[in-house]
C-alpha positions in Angstrom: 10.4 -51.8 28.1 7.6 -53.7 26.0 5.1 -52.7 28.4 6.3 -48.8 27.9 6.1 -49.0 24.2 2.7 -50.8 23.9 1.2 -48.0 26.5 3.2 -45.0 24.3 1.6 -47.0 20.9 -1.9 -47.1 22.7 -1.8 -43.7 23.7 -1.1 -42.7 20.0 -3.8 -44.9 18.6 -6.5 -43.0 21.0 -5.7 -39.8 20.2 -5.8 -40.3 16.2 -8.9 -42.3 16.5 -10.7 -39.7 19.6 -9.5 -35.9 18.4 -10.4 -35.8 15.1 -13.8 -37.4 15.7 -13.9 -33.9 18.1 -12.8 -32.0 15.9 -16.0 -32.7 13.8 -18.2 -31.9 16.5 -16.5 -29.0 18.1 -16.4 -27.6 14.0 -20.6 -28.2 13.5 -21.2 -26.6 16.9 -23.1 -22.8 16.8 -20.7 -21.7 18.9 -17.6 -22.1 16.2 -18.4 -19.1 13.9 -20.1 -15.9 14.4 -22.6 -14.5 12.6 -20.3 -13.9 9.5 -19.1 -16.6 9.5 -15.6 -16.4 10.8 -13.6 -18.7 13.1 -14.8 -17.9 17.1 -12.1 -18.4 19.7 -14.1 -21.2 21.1 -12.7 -23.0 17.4 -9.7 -21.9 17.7 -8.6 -22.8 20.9 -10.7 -26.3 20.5 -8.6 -26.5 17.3 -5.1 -25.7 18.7 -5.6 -28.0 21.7 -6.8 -30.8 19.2 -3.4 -30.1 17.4 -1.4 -30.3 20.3 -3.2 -33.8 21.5 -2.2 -35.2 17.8 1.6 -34.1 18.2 1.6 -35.4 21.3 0.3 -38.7 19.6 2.9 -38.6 17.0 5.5 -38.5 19.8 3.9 -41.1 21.5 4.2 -43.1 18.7 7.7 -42.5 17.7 8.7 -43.8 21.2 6.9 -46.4 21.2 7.9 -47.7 17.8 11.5 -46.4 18.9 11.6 -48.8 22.4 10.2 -51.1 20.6 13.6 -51.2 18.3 15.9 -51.2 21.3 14.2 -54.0 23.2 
């Protein structure tokens, strides 16, 4: 069980410290707005996948933490 909640707490710790750092990029790319200035897809599906990788991070890290309670 320790080896399951130190992988689940791992996993969290990647993705907060990797996505956002992204994120950044993916945002200062040319390819993010148009020439208006307005969101492109290629943001907003960057963007939604980045979000769904830091949910995923949060429930990583409430089971870890959580198998890390029950032993």
């Amino acid at each position: 069980m320790l080896l399951l909640a130190v992988l689940l707490l791992a996993n969290a710790v990647f993705n907060v410290l990797v996505w956002p750092t992204f994120y950044r990029r993916v945002s200062r790319d040319p390819r993010a707005r148009d020439a208006a200035g307005r969101p492109t897809r290629f943001l907003t599906v960057h963007a939604v996948l980045i979000g769904i990788a830091l949910l995923l991070a949060v429930a990583s890290a409430i089971a870890g933490v959580t198998a890390l309670i029950r032993g």
